[in-house]
N, C-alpha and C positions, 0 to 999 in steps of 0.2 A: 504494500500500500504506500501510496505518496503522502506524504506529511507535512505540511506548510505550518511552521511558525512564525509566528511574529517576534520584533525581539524585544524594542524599547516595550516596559511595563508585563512585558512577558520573562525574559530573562534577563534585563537589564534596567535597574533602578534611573528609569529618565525621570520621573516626580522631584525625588528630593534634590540633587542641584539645578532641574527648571527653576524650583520654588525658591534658591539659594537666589539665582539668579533675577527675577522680582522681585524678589525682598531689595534686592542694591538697587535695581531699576527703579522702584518706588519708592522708594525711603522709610517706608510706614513700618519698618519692622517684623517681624518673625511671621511666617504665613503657616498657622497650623496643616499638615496633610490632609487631616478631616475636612477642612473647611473649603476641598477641590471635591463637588458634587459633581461635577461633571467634566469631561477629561480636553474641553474648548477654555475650560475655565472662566464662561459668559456667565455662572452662576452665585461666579463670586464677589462677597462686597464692596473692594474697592478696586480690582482687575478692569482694564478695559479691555477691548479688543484692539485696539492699538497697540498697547503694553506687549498684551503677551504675542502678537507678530509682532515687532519690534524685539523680541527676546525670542520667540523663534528662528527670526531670518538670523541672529547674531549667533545663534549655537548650530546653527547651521554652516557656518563660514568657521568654527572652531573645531579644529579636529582631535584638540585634545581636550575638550568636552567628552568627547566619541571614547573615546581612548581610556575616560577615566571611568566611567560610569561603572558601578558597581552590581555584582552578579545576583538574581535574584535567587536564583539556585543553590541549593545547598552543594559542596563539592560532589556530595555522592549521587544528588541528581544529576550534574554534568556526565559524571560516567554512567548512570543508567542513559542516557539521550545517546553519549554516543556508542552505546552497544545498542541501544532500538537502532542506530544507523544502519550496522551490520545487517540487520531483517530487513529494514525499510528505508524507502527514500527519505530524505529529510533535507527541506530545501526553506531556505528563510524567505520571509517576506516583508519589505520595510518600506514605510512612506518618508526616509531618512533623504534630504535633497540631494545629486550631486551638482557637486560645484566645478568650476573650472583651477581652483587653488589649490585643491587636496585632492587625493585619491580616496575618495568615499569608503569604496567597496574595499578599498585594500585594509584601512582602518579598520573598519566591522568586520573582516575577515579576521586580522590578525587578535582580536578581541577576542573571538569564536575561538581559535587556535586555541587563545592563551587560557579560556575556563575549559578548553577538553575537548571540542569538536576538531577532527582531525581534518578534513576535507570539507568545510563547510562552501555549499553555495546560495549566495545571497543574492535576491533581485530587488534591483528599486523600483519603486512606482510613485507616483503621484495620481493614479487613475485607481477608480475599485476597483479593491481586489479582487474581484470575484473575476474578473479578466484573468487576473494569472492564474489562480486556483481553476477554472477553467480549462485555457490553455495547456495548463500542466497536469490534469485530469489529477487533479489530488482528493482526497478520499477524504481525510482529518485534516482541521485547520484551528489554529489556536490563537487567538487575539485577547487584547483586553480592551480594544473599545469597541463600545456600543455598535457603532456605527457599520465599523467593519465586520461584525459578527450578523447583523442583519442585514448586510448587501452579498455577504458568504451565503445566508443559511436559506434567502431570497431566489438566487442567482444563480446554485449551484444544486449538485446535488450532496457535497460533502457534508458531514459532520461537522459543525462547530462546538469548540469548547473554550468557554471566556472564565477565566482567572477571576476570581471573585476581588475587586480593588472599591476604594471609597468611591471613585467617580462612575462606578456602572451599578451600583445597587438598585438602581429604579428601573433598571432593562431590564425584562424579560420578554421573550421570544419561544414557539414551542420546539423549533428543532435548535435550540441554543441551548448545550445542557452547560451550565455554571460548574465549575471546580473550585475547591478550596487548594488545591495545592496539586502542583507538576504531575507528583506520586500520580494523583486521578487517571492523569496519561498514559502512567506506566504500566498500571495495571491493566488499564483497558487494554493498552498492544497485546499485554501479556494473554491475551487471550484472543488475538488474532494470528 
């Protein structure tokens, strides 16, 4: 089976230094992670939508943003993921921009390397995903926003499974089954 991951907010903590980073943009101070109900961040009380693109396009153009971002995986889920690789396809899926200053893909590659994926391939998009899940006939798809979990589970015939986070607990969808944690994944393979 093919298996499309997401990575920011799936295996990689992009939340807390976004949030690091409107805190210094805005001046206001500490931004609780609770207080991100929704993952546009238009929910929130002193956030604009200017701000945070404005702080999107800037960690966009930083590659060691990319670089630093912290694994949301336990070490021993890294190695359970890349022995599911051994049985099954495993290919990333990111709406991470490329730029013409850095090498996007080589960055998030060499990220993948460094928590345990041995041969990871990763595709960019800016378009839904249900385009590439799609095109790449994938079976299991795993995000944690709202958004892409119901243009997946819309659009395709795959499986979605979204990571239970503060900013999606108001989605639900019926072919959208919610995890609490990676594990939920593993066992499901384990039984394909």
């Amino acid at each position: 089976m093919m298996i499309g991951l997401d990575i920011d907010g799936v295996l990689a903590n992009f939340i807390t230094p976004f949030l690091q980073m409107l805190e210094r943009r805005t001046g206001r101070g500490s931004i609780d992670p609770a207080s991100v109900t929704d993952p546009n961040f238009m929910q929130h009380p002193f956030l604009t939508k200017e701000i945070v693109l404005e702080c999107m396009e800037a960690v966009s153009y930083d590659p060691e943003f990319w670089r630093t971002l912290a694994p949301l995986p336990t070490p021993e889920q890294w190695q359970a993921l890349d022995q599911i690789a051994g049985d099954h396809d495993i290919v990333f899926i990111t709406h991470r921009w490329v730029r013409d200053t850095y090498d996007i893909s080589q960055v998030t590659c060499d990220w993948l390397r460094y928590h345990g994926v041995a041969d990871p391939i990763v595709h960019f998009t800016q378009d839904k995903k249900s385009v590439l899940v799609r095109e790449l006939n994938i079976g299991l798809f795993v995000d944690d926003r709202h958004e892409n979990c119901q243009d997946v589970a819309t659009e395709t015939d795959a499986l979605v499974l979204m990571p239970h986070r503060p900013y999606n607990q108001e989605f639900d969808h019926p072919r959208v089954r919610r995890i609490q944690q990676l594990d939920e994944l593993f066992d499901y393979l384990s039984d394909k």
